[in-house]
N, C-alpha and C positions, 0 to 999 in steps of 0.2 A: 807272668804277663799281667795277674791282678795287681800286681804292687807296681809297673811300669803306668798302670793307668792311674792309681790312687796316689800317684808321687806327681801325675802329668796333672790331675786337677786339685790335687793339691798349690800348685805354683799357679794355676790359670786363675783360680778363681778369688785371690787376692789382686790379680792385675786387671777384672771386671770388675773387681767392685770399687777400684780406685778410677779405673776410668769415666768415672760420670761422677764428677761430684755435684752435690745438687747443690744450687744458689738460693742464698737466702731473699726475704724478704726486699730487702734494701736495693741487691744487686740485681735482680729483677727488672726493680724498679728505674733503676740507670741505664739497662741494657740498651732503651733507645735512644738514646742522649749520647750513651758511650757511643755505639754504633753509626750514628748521624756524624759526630765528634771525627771517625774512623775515617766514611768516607770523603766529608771533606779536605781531612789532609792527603786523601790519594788526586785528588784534583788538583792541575796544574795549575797555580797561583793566577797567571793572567795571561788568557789564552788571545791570538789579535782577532781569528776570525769570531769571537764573542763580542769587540766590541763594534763591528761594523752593526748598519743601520737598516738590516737585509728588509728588504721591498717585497710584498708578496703580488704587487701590479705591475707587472711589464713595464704598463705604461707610465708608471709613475718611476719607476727607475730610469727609465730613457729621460724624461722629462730633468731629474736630477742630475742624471748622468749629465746631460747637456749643458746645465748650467754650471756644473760646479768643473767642465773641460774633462770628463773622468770617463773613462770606460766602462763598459758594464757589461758585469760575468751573470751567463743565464744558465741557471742550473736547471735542468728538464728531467723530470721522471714517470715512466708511462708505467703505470702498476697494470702490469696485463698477466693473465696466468699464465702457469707454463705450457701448458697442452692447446693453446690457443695456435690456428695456424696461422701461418708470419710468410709472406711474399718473401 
């Protein structure tokens, strides 16, 4: 049984110490760049609802809306807690 465990960390403890290689200096130093770099290309090139001209006034949306013949989408959100009672 001692030889089944000095054979089992024999193999394990070559595959910790490769598992974490440590970064030098340089790549450290890129990490955030690279990483910025990263998430930019998971972002869809050109998204439509990014280029609309969202209105945080009601009223100034209606006011647009009206002129320019356009309809106008009202997105409403009530942050109320969960445990709050609701009619």
């Amino acid at each position: 049984m001692k030889s089944l465990t000095a054979i089992a960390s024999l193999l394990l403890v070559p595959c910790l110490a490769g598992a974490a290689p440590t970064a030098t200096p340089a790549e450290k130093a890129k990490a955030p760049d690279a990483l910025k770099a990263e998430i930019e290309s998971l972002k869809p090139a050109k998204v439509a609802w990014r280029a609309i001209a969202w209105k945080s006034c009601l009223l100034e949306g209606l006011k647009e809306s009206r002129e320019k013949n356009k309809p106008v989408l009202l997105w409403v959100f009530i942050d109320r807690p969960a445990d709050d009672a609701r009619c």
